[in-house]
N, C-alpha and C positions, 0 to 999 in steps of 0.2 A: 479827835480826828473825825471827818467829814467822810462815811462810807459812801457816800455817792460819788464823789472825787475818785475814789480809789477803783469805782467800776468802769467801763467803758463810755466814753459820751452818750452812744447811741440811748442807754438804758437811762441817764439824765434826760433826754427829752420825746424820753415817750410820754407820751400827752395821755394816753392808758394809765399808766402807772402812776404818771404825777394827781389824776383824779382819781384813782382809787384809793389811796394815801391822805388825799383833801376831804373823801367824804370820811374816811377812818378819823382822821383828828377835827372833824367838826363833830362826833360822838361823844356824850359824856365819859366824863373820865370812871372806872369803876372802882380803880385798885392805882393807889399812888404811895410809893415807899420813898422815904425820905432819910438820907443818913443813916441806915440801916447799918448797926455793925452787931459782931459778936465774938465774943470774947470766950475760950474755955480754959479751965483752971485742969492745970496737969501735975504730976511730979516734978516735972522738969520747970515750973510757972505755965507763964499764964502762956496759950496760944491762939492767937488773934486767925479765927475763921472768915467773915466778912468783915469789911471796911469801905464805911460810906457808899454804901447803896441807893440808890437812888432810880426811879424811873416809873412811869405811868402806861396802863394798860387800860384801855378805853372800850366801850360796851360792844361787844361781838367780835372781839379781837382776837385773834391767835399767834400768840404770841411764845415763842422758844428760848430758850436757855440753856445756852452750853457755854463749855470751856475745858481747857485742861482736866483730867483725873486731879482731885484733890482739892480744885478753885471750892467749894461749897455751894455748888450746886444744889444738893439735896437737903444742905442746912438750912438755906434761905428760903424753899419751897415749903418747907416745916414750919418755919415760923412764919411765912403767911395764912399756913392754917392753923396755924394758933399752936401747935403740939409741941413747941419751942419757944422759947421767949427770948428775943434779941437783947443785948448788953445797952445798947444806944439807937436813936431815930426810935420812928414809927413806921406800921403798916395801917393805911384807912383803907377801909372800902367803902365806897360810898361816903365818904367823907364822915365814919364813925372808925375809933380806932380797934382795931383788933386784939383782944384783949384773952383770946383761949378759943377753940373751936367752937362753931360752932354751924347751924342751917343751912346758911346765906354761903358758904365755901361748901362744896365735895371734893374728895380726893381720892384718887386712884393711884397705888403703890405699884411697885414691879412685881413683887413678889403676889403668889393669889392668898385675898387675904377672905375669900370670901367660909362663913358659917359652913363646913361637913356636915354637921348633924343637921343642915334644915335643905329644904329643896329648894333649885332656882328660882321660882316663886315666892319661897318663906324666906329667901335673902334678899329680894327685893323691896317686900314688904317692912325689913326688920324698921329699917328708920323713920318708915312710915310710921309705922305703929309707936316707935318711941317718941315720937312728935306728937302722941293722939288723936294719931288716923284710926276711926273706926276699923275694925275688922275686913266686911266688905268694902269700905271707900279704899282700904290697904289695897285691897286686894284685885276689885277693879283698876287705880292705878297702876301695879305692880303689870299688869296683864299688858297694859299698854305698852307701858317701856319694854316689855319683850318681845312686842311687833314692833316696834321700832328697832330694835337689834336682829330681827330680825330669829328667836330664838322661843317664840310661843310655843310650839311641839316638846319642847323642854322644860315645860313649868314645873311638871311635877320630877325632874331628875335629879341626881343628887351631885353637886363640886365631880365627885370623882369618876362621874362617869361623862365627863365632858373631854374636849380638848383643850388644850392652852390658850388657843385666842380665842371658844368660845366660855372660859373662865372669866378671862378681861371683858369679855361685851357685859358680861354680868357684873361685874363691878362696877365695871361703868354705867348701866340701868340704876344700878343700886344708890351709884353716888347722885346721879340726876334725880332720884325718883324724891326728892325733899326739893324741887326746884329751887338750885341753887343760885344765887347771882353768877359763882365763878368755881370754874374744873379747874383744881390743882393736880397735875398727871407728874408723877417721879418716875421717870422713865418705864412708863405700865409695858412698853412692846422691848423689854430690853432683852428678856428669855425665850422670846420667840424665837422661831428659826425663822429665815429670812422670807420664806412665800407666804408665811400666815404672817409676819410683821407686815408684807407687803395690803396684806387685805384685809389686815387691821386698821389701816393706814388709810385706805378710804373709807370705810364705815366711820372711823373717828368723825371724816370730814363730811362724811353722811348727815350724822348726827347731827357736826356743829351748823349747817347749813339748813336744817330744820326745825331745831328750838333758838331761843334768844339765850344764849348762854358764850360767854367769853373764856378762855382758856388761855393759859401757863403750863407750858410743856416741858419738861427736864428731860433733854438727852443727850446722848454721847456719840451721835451721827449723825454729823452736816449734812447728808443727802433727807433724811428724814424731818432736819429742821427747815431746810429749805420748800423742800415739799408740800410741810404741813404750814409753816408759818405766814404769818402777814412781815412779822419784824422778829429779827433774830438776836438779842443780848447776849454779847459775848465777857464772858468773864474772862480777867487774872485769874493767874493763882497765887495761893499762899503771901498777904490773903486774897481772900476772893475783892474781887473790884470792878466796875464796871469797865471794861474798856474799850466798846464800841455797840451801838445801836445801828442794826443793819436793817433798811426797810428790804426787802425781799420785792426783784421787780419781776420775778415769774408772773406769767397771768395765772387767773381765774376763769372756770374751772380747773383746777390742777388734775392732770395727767401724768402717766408713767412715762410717756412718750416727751416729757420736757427735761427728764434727768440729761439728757444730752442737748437740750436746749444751748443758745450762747448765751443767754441773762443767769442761766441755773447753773452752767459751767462759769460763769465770771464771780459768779456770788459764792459758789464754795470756792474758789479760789483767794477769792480774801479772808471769809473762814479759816482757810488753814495755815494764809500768811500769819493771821494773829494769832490761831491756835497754838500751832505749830512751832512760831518765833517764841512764843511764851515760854513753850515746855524744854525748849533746849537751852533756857536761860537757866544759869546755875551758879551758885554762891561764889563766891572766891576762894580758891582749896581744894571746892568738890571734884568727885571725879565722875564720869558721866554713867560710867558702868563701876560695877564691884571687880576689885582683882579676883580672880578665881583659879583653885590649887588643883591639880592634876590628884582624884581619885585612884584612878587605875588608869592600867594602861589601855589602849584603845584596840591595839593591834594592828593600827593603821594610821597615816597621818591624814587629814583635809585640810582644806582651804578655807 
């Protein structure tokens, strides 16, 4: 299906839109997956996680990935950075196939995955240094990506005496600081509470608007993909599958003040017709809720 069809006319011909989309796809390609599937072996047999995957993400692009709870979201984001290995297709970057992690990908998880025992500086450093970055080359780089997050006054502090989103700015120095071709992020703002995801959310676009580095973002809130994205891949579930590429016709700069936009309100609204239609689709038999047996009494009735 054609998502521009499915949005309003006006947003087909904006002449903005259609040339900012023409200079994105006249960009090399970075990252291109081809029949991408995956297979896990269970008790029960085999359960088919992704099926035929497919799609291209082009140099300084940001690009989202959502769908249903369950589509494989987080499987597919894995195995583009190698810590997974797909049943069928490929993942290239750069027209080399990916074969196990490695330099050229960072990744950034939900959860804080960064070293306790070393200081926001010596987790910056860590991957320098296992690359065979000198010492001091570690550590003047390191320095840098922490004026770009804006968190130098914190070099020497330690994970736990930070806050939660400035945990994530350091992961995310950490993952840049091996300048990578491409940021895999699994949903990094999902434990936030919503005013720090909020201004996690433009530092992200801080960042990506000041080095050359393209991104793949996994999450599970269309106002955040909208937001953040150029083009929104929406998965099936069960299995996962591609089932629509949405270019995103918000302008640039993005702002807080376009969540009530008409192009930002049109576009999550086709979001959740596919989301949405997806997840209330169900087997033949199933039932959409569990029956459930009266514990105790309540000592009252509702509605």
């Amino acid at each position: 299906m054609n998502a521009q069809k499915t949005l309003p006319s006006y947003l087909e011909q904006s002449d903005e839109v259609r040339a900012r989309f023409d200079r994105l796809k006249s960009r090399d390609v970075i990252l291109k997956v081809k029949a991408l599937g995956k297979t896990f072996e269970t008790r029960k047999g085999e359960t088919v996680a992704l099926k035929g995957i497919e799609f291209e993400t082009h140099r300084r692009e940001f690009l989202c990935i959502v769908g249903p709870s369950g589509c494989g979201k987080s499987t597919l984001i894995r195995i583009l950075a190698g810590l997974e290995t797909q049943t069928t297709g490929e993942v290239l970057l750069e027209g080399k196939p990916v074969r196990g992690p490695g330099r050229d990908r960072g990744m950034v998880f939900q959860g804080y995955t960064l070293f306790p025992w070393l200081t926001v500086k010596r987790n910056v450093m860590f991957g320098l240094e296992v690359n065979n970055a000198g010492r001091l080359e570690a550590e003047r780089q390191a320095l840098q990506w922490l004026q770009l997050i804006g968190l130098e006054k914190f070099a020497d502090a330690y994970p736990h005496q930070l806050s939660g989103g400035m945990k994530q700015r350091v992961a995310i120095a950490r993952a840049l600081a091996n300048q990578p071709r491409i940021l895999l992020m699994d949903e990094p703002f999902g434990a936030l509470d919503a005013q720090t995801r909020a201004r996690m959310q433009a530092y992200l676009l801080e960042i990506w608007r000041k080095i050359d580095i393209t991104i793949v973002f996994i999450t599970h809130d269309l106002d955040e993909a909208i937001y953040l994205a150029d083009r929104v891949l929406v998965l099936k579930p069960h299995p996962g599958e591609v089932q629509e590429l949405i270019e995103v016709p918000v302008p640039r700069p993005r702002q807080m003040g376009q969540f009530i936009s008409e192009e930002f309100l049109a576009t999550k609204a086709r979001l959740e017709e596919l989301i949405y239609s997806s997840e209330a689709e169900t087997e033949e038999g199933d039932e959409p809720y569990p029956v459930m047996m009266r514990l105790a009494e309540a000592g009252d009735n509702v509605e």
